[in-house]
N, C-alpha and C positions, 0 to 999 in steps of 0.2 A: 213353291217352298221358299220359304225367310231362309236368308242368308247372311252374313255378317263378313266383312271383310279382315283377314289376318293373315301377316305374313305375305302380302302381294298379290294374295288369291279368296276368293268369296268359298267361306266354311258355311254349308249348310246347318241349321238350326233344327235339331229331331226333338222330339219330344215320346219316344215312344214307351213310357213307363207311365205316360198321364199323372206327370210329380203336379199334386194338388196347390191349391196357393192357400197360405197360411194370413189369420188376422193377427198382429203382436199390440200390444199397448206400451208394452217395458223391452226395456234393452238389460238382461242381466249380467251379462258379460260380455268384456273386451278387454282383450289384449295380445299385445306380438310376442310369438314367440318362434327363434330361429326364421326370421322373414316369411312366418305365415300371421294373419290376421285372427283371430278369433273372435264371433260375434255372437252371441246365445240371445235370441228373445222370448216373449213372455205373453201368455196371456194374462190377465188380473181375470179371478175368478172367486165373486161372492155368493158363498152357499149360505143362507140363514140356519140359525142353529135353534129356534125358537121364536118367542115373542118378539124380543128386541135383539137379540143377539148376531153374529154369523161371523163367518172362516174367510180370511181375501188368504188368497196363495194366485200367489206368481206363476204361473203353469207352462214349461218352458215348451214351446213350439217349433223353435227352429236355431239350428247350428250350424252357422256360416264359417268354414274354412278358406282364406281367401289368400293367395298371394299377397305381397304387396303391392305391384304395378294396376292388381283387379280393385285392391282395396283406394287404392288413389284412386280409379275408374269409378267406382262406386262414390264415393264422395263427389269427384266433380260432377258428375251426373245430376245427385241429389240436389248439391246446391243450386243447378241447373231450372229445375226442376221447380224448385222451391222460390227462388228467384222471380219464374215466370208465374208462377200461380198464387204466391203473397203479394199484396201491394206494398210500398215504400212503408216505413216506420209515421213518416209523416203524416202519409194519410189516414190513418188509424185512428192515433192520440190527436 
């Protein structure tokens, strides 16, 4: 079993609800409130309404309640993350 270290002792990692993983494209909300984090994302979903036409809606899929020590966690992670798997600016342009 995955465990994670916290507090000077290894916390086992369960999963026993089978929480599914979510696709987002849109970030629709953020913000702190009382030292919790709020983070709502999004799918982008186009329905055609006819010949030319159709509906894009933002279809929210997931709402992160985060501390803030998890929310700094989560940022450095990301940048982490993104760091290793984008190449430099330079190399691109």
């Amino acid at each position: 079993a995955r465990s994670i270290p916290l507090g000077g002792r290894n916390v086992p990692v369960v999963d026993p609800y089978f929480v599914q993983p979510v696709s987002a494209d849109l970030i629709v909300e953020s913000r702190e409130f009382n030292g919790t984090a709020a983070i709502s994302f999004a799918s982008l979903v186009v329905t055609p309404t006819g010949e030319t036409g159709s509906i894009a809606e933002a279809v929210v899929c997931a709402r992160l309640r985060l501390t803030l020590p998890t929310a700094i966690d989560l940022r450095n992670m990301l940048d982490e993350m993104l760091k290793a798997s984008m190449p430099p600016k330079s190399e691109t342009h």
